[in-house]
C-alpha positions in Angstrom: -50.6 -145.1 -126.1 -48.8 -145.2 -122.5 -52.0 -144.9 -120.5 -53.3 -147.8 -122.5 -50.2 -150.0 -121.4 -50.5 -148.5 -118.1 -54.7 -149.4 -118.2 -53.5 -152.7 -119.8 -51.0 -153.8 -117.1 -53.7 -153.3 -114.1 -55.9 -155.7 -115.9 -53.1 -158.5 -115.6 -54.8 -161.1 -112.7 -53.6 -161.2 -109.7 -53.8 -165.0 -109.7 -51.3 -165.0 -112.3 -49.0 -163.3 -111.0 -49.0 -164.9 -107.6 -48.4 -168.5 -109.8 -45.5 -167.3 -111.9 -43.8 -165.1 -108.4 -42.6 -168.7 -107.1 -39.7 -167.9 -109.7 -37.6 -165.0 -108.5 -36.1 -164.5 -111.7 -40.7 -163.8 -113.0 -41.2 -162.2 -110.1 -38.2 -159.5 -110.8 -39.1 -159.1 -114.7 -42.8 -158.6 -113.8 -41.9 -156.1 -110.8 -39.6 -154.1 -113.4 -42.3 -154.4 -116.0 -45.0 -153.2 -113.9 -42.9 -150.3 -113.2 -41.9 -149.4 -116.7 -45.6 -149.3 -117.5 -46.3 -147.1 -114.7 -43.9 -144.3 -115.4 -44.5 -144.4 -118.5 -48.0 -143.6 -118.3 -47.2 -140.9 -115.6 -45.1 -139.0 -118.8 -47.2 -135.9 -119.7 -45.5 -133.2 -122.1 -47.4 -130.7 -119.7 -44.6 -131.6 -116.8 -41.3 -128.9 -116.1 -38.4 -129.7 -117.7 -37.2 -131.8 -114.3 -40.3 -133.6 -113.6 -39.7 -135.0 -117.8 -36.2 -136.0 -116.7 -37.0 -137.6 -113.6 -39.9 -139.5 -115.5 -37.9 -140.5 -118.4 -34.4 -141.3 -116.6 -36.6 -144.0 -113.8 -38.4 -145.2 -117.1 -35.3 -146.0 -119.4 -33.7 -147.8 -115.8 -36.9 -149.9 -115.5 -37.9 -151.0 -119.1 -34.1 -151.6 -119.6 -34.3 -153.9 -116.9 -37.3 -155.7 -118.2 -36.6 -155.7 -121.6 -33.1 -157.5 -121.2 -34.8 -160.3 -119.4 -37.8 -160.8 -121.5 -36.2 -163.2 -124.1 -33.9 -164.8 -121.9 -37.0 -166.0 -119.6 -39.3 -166.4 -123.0 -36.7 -169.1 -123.7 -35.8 -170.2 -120.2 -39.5 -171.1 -119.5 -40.4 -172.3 -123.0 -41.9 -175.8 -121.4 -43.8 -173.1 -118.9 -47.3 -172.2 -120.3 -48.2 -170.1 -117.0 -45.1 -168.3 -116.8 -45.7 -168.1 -120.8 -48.7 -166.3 -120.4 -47.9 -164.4 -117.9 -44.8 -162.9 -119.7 -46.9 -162.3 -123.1 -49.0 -160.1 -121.0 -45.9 -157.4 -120.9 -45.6 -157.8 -124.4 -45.7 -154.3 -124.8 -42.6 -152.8 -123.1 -40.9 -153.7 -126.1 -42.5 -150.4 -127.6 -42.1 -148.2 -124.4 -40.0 -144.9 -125.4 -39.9 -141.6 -124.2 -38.9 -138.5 -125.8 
């Protein structure tokens, strides 16, 4: 399921996000989202004990992050379609847990 988000995110345009970056708040909820997505899909159950730590410790920071922001800028830019859109398209990191 994580390599799909992780395949998922790469396919958002890079058009898109350039539009929605003039916003810092965007810009910081899509950076954190991005990253979420990628550890998340670097989480494999063959890793040591401290490589799974690691992983899932820099995950939890960086979904945590994202998640807290994504309703507050859901509402913020309700009058928004790009930003809209944009957001929608890291709809998924509302499912994003590790062991």
């Amino acid at each position: 399921m994580f390599q799909k988000l992780f395949i998922a995110c790469l396919c958002i345009p890079i058009a898109c996000i350039a539009d929605g970056a003039n916003k810092e708040d965007v810009k910081q909820f899509a950076d954190n989202a991005d990253t979420c997505l990628h550890l998340a899909g670097e989480f494999d159950s063959s890793l040591s004990k401290k490589e799974k730590k690691e992983i899932i410790a820099s995950t939890n920071k960086y979904c945590l992050r994202a998640k807290k922001k994504l309703d507050a800028l859901l509402i913020k830019y309700k009058n928004d379609p790009e930003v809209q859109e944009l957001i929608s398209q890291y709809d998924d990191i509302k499912y994003v847990k590790l062991p």
